[in-house]
C-alpha positions in Angstrom: -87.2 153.0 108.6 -90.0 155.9 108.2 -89.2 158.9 107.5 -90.9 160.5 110.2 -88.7 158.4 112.4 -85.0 160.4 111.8 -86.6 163.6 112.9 -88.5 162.2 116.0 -84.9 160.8 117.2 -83.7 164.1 116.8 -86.2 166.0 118.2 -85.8 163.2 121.5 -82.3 163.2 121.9 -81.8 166.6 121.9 -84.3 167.0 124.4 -83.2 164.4 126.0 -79.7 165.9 126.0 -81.0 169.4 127.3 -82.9 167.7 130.3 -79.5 166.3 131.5 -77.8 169.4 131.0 -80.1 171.3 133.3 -80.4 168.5 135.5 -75.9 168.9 135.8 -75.5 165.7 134.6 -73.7 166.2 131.1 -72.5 169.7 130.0 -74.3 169.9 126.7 -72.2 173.0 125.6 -68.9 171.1 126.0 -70.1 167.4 123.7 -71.4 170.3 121.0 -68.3 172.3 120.8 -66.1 169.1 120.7 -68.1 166.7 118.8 -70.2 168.7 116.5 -68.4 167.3 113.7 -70.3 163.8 114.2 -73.7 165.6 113.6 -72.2 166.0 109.7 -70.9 162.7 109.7 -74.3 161.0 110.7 -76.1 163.3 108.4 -73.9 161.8 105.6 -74.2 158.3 106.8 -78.4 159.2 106.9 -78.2 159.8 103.5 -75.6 157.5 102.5 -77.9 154.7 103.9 -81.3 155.9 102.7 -82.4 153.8 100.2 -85.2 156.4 99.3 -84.6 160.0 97.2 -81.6 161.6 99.6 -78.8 162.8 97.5 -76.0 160.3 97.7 -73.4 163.2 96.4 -74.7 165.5 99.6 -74.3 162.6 101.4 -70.7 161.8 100.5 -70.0 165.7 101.0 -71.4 166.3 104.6 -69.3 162.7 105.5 -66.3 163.7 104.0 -66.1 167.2 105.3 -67.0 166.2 108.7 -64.6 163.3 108.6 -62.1 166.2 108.2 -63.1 168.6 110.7 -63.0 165.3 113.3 -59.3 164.6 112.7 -58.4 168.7 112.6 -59.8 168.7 116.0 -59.0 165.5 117.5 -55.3 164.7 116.3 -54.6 168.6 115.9 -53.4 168.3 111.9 -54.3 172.2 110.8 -56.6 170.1 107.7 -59.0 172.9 107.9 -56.6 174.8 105.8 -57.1 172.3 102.9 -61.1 172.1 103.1 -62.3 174.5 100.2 -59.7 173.4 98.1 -60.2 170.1 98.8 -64.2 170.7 98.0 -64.0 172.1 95.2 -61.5 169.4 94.2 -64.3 166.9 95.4 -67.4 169.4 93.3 -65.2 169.1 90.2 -64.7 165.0 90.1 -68.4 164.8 90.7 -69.6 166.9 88.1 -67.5 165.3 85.7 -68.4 161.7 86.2 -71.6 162.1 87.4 -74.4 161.4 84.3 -77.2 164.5 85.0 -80.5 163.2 84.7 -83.3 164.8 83.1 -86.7 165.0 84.1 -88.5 164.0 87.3 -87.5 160.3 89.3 -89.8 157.4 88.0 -91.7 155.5 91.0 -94.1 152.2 90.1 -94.1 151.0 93.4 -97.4 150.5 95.5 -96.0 152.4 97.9 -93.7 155.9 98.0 -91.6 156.1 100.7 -88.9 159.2 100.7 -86.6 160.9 103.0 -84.7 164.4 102.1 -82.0 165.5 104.0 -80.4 168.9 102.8 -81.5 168.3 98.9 -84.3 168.0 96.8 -86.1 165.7 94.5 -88.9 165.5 91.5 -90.7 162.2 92.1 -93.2 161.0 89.4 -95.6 158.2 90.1 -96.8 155.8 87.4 -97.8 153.7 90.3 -101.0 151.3 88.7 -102.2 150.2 92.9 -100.8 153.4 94.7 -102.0 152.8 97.9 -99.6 155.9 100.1 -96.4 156.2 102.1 -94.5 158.7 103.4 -92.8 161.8 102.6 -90.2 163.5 105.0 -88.4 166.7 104.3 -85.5 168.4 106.4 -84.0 171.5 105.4 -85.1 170.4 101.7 -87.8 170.1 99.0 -89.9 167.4 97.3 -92.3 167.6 94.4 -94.5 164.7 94.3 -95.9 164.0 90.9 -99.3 161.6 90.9 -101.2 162.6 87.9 -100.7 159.4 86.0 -101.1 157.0 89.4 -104.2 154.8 89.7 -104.6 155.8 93.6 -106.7 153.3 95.4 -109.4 154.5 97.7 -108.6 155.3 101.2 -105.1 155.2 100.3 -103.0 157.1 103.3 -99.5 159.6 102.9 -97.6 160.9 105.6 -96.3 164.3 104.9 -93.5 166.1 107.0 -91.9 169.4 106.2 -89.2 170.5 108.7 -88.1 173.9 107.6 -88.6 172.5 104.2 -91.6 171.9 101.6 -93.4 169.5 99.6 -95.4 169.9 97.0 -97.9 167.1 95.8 -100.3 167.1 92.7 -103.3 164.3 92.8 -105.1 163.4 89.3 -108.6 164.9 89.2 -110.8 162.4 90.2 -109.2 162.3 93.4 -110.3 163.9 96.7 -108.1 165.3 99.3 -108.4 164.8 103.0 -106.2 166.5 105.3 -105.2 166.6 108.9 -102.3 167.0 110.9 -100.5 169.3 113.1 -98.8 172.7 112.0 -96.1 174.3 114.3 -95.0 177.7 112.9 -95.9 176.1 109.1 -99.4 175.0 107.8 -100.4 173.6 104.1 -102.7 175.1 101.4 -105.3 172.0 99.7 -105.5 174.0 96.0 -107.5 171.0 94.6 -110.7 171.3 92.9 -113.8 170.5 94.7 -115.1 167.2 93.5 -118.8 166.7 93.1 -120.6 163.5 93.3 -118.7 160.7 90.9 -118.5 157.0 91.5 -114.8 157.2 90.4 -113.7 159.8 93.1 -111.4 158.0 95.5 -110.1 159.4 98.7 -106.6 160.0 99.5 -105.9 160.9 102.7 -102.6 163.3 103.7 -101.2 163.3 107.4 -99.3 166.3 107.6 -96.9 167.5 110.3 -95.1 170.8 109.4 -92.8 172.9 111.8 -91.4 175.6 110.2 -92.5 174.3 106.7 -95.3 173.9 104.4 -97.2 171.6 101.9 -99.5 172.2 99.2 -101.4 169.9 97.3 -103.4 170.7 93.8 -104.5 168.7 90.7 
């Protein structure tokens, strides 16, 4: 699934959701206040699922504590009591076992296709037919590394921010077009003007930022 598709479902549903509320037809205030606890769970399956860059530990973090605060409030248990001890219990067996990794994320694909949820990733393309993709971030940050990707001409990337940011940097015989639509963000194009070359390719950037912001530079 695109990346731009998680945030267009929420953006839908929740309007969805506030058009029946106004219309008396569901009491919007009463689901939130009772099943707010499934909005962590389904962020943790999102990321859980994602088979792009989303942080699998994050992921296992925001299901586990919302699987908590579901059973506190729905079999009245008083677990709530237990959660910080119980997360940094959970912090402490990760860090242990979990291998850190060094450097920025290898990618060789033709296409790069990520989604970040609440964390953040260094991606470095080696790519040798990149031909674009898409690049979605929510409440998180991306650094896109293709320096040392053979980009093929015309070759398209999505880019969406959502009070997040992404920052891409393009090898220098390549030239930027951009267009999109900012809402309360915008994007800065800091690459160097190319002049007339037979081996300047195009890469075109589709960028929608709300409350976020890209910048792209060699």
């Amino acid at each position: 699934m695109s990346g731009r598709v998680w945030p267009g479902l929420f953006f839908l549903l929740f309007g969805v959701s506030l058009l029946l509320h106004q219309a008396d037809i569901i009491d919007l205030g009463y689901l939130l206040s009772n099943w707010w606890p499934f909005i962590l769970i389904i962020i943790g399956i999102i990321q859980l699922i994602n088979r792009t860059q989303s942080s699998k530990v994050s992921g296992f973090l925001f299901l586990f504590v919302g699987t908590l605060f579901f059973i506190n409030q729905w079999f009245d248990m008083n677990l709530v009591s237990y959660l910080w001890p119980l997360i940094f219990i959970f912090i402490g067996i990760i860090i242990i076992f979990t291998r850190a990794k060094h450097g920025k994320t290898p990618h060789t694909n033709e296409n790069l296709n990520t989604f970040l949820l609440f964390s953040g990733a260094e991606i470095k393309s080696q790519s040798k037919n990149f031909q674009g993709g898409s690049v979605t971030t929510m409440f998180g940050g991306a650094e896109i590394d293709l320096r040392d990707a053979i980009i093929e001409d015309g070759a398209s990337l999505d880019l969406t921010s959502i009070l997040g940011g992404a920052s891409i940097m393009v090898p220098d015989n390549v030239h930027v077009e951009i267009s999109g639509v900012p809402i309360l963000g915008g994007w800065e194009d800091n690459t160097r003007v190319q002049g007339e070359n037979e081996d300047v390719v195009v890469l075109k950037i589709n960028c929608l930022t709300i409350l976020g912001g890209g910048e792209i530079t060699n």
